[in-house]
C-alpha positions as CSV (number, residue, x, y, z in Angstrom):
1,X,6.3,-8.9,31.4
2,X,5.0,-5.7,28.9
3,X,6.6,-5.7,26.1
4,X,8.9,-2.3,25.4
5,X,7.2,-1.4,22.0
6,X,4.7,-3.3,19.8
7,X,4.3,-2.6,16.0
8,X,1.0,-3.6,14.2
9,X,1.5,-4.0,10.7
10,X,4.3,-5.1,8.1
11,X,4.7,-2.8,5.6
12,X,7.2,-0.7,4.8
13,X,6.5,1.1,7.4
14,X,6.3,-1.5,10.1
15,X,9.9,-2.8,9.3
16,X,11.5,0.3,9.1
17,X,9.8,0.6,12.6
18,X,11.1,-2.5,13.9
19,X,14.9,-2.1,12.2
20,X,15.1,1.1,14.1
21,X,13.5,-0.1,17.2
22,X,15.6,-3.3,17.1
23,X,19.3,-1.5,16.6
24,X,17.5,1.1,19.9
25,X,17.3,-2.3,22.0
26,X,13.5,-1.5,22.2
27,X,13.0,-5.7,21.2
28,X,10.1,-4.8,19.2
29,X,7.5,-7.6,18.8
30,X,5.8,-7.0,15.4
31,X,2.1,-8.2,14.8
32,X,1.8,-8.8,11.0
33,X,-1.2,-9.8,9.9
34,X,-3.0,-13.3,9.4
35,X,-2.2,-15.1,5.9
36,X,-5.4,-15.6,5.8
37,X,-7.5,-15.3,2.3
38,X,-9.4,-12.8,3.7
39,X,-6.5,-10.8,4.1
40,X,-4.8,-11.0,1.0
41,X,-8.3,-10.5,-1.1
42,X,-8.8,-7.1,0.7
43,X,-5.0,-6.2,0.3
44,X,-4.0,-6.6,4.0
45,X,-1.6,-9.7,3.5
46,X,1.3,-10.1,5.4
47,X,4.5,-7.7,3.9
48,X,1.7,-4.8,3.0
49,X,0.5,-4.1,-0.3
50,X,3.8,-4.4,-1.9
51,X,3.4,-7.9,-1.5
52,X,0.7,-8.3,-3.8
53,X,2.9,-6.2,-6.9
54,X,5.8,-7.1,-9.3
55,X,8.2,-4.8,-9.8
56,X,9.2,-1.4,-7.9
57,X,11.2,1.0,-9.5
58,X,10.9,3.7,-7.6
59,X,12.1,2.5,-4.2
60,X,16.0,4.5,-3.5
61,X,18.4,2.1,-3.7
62,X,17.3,-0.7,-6.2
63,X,18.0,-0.2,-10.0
64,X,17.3,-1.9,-12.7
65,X,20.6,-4.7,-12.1
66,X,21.1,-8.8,-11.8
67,X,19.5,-9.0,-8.5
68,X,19.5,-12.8,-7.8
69,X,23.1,-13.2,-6.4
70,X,22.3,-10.7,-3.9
71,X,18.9,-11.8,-3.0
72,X,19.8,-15.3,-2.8
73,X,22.5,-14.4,-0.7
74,X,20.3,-11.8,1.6
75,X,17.1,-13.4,2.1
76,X,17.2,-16.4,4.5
77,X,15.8,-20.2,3.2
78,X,13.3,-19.9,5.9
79,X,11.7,-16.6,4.1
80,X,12.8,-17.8,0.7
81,X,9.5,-19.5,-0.2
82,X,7.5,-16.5,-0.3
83,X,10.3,-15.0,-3.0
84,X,8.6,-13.6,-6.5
85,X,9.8,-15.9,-9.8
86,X,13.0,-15.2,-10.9
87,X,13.2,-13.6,-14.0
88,X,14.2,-16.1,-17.2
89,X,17.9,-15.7,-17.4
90,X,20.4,-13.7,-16.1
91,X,18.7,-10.4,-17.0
92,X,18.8,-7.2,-15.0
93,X,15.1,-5.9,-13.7
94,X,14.0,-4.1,-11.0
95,X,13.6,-5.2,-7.5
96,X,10.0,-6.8,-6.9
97,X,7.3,-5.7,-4.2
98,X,7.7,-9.5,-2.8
99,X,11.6,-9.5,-2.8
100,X,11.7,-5.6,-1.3
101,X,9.7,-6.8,1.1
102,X,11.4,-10.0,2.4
103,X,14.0,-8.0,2.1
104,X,13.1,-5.5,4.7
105,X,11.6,-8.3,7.1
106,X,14.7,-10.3,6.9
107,X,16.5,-7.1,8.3
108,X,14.3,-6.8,10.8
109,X,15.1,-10.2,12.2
110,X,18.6,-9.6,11.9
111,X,18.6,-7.8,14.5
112,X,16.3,-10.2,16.8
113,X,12.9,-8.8,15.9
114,X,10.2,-11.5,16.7
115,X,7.1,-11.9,14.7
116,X,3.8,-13.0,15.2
117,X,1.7,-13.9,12.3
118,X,-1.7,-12.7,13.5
119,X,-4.2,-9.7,13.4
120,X,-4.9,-7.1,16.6
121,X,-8.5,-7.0,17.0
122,X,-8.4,-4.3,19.7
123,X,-6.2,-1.8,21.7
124,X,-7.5,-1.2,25.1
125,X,-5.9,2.5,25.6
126,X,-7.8,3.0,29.0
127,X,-4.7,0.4,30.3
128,X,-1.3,0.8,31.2
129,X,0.7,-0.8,30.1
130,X,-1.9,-1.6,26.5
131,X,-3.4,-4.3,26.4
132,X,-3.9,-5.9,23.1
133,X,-5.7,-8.5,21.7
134,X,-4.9,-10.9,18.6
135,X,-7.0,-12.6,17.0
136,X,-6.4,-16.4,18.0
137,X,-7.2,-14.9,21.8
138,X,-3.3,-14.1,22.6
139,X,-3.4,-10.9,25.1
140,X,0.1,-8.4,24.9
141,X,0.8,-5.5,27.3
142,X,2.9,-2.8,25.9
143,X,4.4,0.2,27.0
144,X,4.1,1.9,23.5
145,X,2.7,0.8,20.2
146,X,3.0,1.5,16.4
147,X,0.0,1.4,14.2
148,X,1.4,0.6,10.6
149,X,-1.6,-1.4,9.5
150,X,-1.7,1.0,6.5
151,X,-4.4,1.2,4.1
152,X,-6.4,-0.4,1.0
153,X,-6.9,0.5,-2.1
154,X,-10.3,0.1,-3.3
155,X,-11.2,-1.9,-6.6
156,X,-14.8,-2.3,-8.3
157,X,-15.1,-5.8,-7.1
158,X,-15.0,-7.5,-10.6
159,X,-14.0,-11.3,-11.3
160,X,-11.9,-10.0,-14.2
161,X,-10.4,-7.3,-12.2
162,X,-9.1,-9.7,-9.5
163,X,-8.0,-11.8,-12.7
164,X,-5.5,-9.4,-14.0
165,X,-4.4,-7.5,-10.5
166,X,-0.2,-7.0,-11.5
167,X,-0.8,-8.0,-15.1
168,X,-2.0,-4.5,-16.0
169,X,-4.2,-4.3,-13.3
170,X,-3.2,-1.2,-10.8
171,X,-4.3,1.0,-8.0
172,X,-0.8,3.2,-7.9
173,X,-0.2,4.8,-11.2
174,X,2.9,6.8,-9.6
175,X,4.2,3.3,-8.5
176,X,3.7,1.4,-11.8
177,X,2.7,3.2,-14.7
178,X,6.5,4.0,-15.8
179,X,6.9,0.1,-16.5
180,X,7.8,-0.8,-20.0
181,X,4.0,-2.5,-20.3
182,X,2.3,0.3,-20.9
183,X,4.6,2.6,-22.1
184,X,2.8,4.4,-25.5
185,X,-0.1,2.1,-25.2
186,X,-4.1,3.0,-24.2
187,X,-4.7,2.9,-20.2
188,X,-7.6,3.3,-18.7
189,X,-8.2,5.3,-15.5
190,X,-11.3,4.6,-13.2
191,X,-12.8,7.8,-11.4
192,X,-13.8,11.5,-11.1
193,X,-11.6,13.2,-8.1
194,X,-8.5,14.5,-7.7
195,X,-6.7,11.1,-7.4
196,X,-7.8,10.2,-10.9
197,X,-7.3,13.4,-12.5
198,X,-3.4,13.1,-10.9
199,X,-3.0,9.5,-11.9
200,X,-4.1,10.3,-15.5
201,X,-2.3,13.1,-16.3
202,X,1.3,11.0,-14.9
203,X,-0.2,8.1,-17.1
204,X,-0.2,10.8,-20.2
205,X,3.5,11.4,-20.1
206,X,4.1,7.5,-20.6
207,X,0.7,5.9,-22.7
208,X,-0.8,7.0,-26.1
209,X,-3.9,7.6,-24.9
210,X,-5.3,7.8,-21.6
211,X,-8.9,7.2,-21.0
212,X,-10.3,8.7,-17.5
213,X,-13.8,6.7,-17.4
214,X,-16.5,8.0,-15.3
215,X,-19.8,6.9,-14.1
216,X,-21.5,10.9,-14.0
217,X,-21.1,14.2,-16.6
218,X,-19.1,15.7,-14.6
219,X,-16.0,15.3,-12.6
220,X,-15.3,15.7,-8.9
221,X,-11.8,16.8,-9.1
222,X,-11.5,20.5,-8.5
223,X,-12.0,22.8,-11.4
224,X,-8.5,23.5,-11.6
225,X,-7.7,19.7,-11.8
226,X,-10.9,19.4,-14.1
227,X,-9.5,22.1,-16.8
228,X,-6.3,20.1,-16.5
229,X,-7.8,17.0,-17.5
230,X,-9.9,18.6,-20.0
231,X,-7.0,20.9,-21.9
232,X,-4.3,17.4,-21.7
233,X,-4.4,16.1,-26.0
234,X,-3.8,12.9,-24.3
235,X,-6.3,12.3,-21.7
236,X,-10.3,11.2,-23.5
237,X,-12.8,11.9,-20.7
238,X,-15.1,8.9,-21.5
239,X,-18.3,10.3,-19.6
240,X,-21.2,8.6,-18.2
241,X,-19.7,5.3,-18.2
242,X,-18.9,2.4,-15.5
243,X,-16.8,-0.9,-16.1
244,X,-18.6,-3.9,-16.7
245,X,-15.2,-6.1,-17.4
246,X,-11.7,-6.0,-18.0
247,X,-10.7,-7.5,-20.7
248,X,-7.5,-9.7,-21.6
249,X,-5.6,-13.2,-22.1
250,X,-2.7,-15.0,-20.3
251,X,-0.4,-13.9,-22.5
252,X,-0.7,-10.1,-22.5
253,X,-2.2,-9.8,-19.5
254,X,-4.7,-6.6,-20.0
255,X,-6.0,-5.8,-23.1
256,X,-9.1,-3.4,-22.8
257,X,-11.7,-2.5,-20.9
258,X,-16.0,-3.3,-21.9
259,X,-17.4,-0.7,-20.5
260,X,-21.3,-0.1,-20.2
261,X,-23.5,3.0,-20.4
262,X,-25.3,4.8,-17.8
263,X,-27.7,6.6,-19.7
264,X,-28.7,3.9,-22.5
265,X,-26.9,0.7,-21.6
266,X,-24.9,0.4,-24.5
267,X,-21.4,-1.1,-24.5
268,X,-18.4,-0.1,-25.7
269,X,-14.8,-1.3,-25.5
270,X,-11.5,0.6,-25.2
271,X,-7.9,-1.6,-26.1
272,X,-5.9,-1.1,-23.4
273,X,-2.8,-2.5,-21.7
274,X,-3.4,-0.7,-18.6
275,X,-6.0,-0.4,-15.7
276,X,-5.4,1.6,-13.1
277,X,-8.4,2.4,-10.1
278,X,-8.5,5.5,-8.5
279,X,-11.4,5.6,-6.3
280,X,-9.9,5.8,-3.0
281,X,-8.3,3.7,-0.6
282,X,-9.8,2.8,3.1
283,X,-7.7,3.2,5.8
284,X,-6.8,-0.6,7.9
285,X,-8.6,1.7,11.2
286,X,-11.5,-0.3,11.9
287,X,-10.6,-2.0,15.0
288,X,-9.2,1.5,16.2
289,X,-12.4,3.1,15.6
290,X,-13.7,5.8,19.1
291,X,-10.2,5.5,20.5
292,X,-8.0,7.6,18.4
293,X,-9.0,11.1,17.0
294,X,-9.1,10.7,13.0
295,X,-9.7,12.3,10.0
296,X,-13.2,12.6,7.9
297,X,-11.7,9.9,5.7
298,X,-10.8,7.5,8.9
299,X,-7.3,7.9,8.8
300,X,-5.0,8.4,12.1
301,X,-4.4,12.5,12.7
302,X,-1.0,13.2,13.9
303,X,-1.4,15.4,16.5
304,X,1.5,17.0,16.7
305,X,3.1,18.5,13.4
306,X,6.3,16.3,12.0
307,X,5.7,14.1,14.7
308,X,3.9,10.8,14.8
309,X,1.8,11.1,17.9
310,X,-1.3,10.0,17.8
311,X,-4.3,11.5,20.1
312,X,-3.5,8.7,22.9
313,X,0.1,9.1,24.5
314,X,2.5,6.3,24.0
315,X,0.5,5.0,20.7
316,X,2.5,6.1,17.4
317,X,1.2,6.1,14.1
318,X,3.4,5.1,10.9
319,X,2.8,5.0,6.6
320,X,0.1,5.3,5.1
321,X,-2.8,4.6,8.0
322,X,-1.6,8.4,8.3
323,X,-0.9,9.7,5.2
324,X,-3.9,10.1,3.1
325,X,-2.3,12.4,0.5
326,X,1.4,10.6,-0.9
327,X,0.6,6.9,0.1
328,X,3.9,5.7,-1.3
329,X,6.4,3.0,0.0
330,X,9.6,5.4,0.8
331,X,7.3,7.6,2.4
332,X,5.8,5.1,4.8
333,X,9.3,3.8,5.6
334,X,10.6,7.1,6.7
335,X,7.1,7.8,9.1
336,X,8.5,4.1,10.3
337,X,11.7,5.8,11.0
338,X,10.6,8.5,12.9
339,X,7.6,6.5,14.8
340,X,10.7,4.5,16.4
341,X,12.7,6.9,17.6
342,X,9.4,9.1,18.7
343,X,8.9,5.8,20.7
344,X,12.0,5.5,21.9
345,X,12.0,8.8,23.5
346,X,8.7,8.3,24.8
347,X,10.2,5.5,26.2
348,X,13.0,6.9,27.9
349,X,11.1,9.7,29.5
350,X,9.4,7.5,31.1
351,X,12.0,5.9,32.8
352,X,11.7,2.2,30.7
């Protein structure tokens, strides 16, 4: 028998999806992901990206407070193995991108969610119902489906880099560059658009310096976000450079940065206590690719403004898969919101 609604992914956006889905008496059946190394090296584990970072401050709803009580008391023993360290002590901290995440699964499966820890290789949306494949083989019908797969941030693809990923290693500076461990210390900030010039300039109201390294003489960023970069005291545009290794210990986590000329090959290193990428992120739409209308960056168009339609009817489209521009986790949970109940209407209009 099809099943009412299917959601791909588990990120904030795929719970939210599937609490809302669940409390409509839609029995969602959520898809997500392998736990496969693969997955977790190219920052689709399951949980999402906020798996694979420490803590969140800047989710509603979690300050800074002693938080074991009521996640040992919230999160169930089955899900409790995948829960973050606990803090030494009885010491109030913020919630982390693990625990915010079991968090939202285990509501999910409060209210009778199920879960199936495996990848969709393909959508056939020629069907009705849809027929989707997993990966071990496993064929679902559906009468409606919500792509949450999200997408990935994109790192250099250094050994070091992988080394020190949450210990001063970043790809959010909105989500992380507030914490205590880099506030008035050097961070670095990889890239020449937009994005970097944004990240940098929130980095500069928290570190002493900021250094924005790039690879060219000039940036990409629009020459309004250019001048902005150029006229900030603490940003130091570091031209003509690329990043040969970060640097740091086990102790401090990131130190610095060795960076390597372009023009010469010199070297050079910066001390910082903060690395953050901004070089773009690649949307998890591969195995969606000629089915669904996208963007010039491969992200999912809605196709219908403040709704989450999708170019194919019945297939809904939640966090950040669609959302090329704010890619944070309280966004993606409210497109998770309204994917559900845009689902559930489709749903009900057509008589299921």
């Amino acid at each position: 028998m099809p099943e009412k609604v299917v959601i791909i992914g588990s990120g904030p956006a795929g719970w939210t999806a599937a609490i809302y889905a669940a409390r409509a008496a839609l029995e969602p059946l959520v898809f997500e992901g392998e736990a496969s190394q693969a997955n977790q090296d190219s920052g689709r584990p399951p949980l999402g990206q906020l798996f694979l970072t420490t803590e969140v401050e800047n989710y509603p709803g979690f300050p800074f407070a002693h938080l074991q009580p009521f996640l040992d008391s919230a999160i169930s023993k089955e899900l409790s193995y995948l829960r973050f360290p606990a803090p030494k002590g009885d010491e109030k901290h913020a919630v982390t991108g693990p625990d915010l995440m079991l968090l939202m699964k285990q509501q999910a499966l409060n209210f009778d969610t199920r879960v199936v820890t495996d990848d969709i290789l393909d959508i056939d949306v020629e069907s009705r119902p849809f027929k989707l494949t997993a990966k071990q083989g496993e064929v679902t019908e559906a009468h409606a489906v919500i792509v949450a797969t999200g997408a990935s941030a994109n790192y250099l693809g250094l050994e070091s880099e992988t080394t020190f990923k949450n210990r001063g290693v970043s790809a959010c500076a909105v989500c992380d560059g507030a914490l205590p461990r880099f506030r008035d210390k050097g961070s670095v900030v990889v890239g020449g658009g937009d994005s970097a010039v944004e990240e940098a300039d929130y980095l500069s109201k928290f570190a002493s310096v900021v250094y924005l390294v790039h690879r060219r003489d000039q940036l990409r960023a629009s020459k309004i976000m250019a001048n902005r970069a150029m006229d900030n005291p603490k940003i130091d545009i570091v031209w003509n450079h690329v990043v040969d290794e970060v640097l740091g210990d086990d102790e401090k986590g990131v130190t610095g940065a060795r960076l390597r000329n372009t023009q010469d090959d010199s070297t050079r290193v910066l001390e910082a206590a903060g690395f953050f990428l901004a070089i773009g992120h690649t949307p998890n739409t591969g195995f969606l690719q000629g089915k669904f209308e996208m963007n010039e960056k491969g992200y999912l168009k809605w196709t219908t403004p403040q709704r989450t339609y999708t170019s194919v009817e019945g297939v809904f489209a939640a966090g950040d898969v669609a959302d090329d521009y704010y890619r944070q986790a309280v966004t993606a949970a409210g497109t998770g919101c309204m994917a559900a109940l845009d689902a559930e209407r489709y749903l009900a209009a057509q008589g299921l």
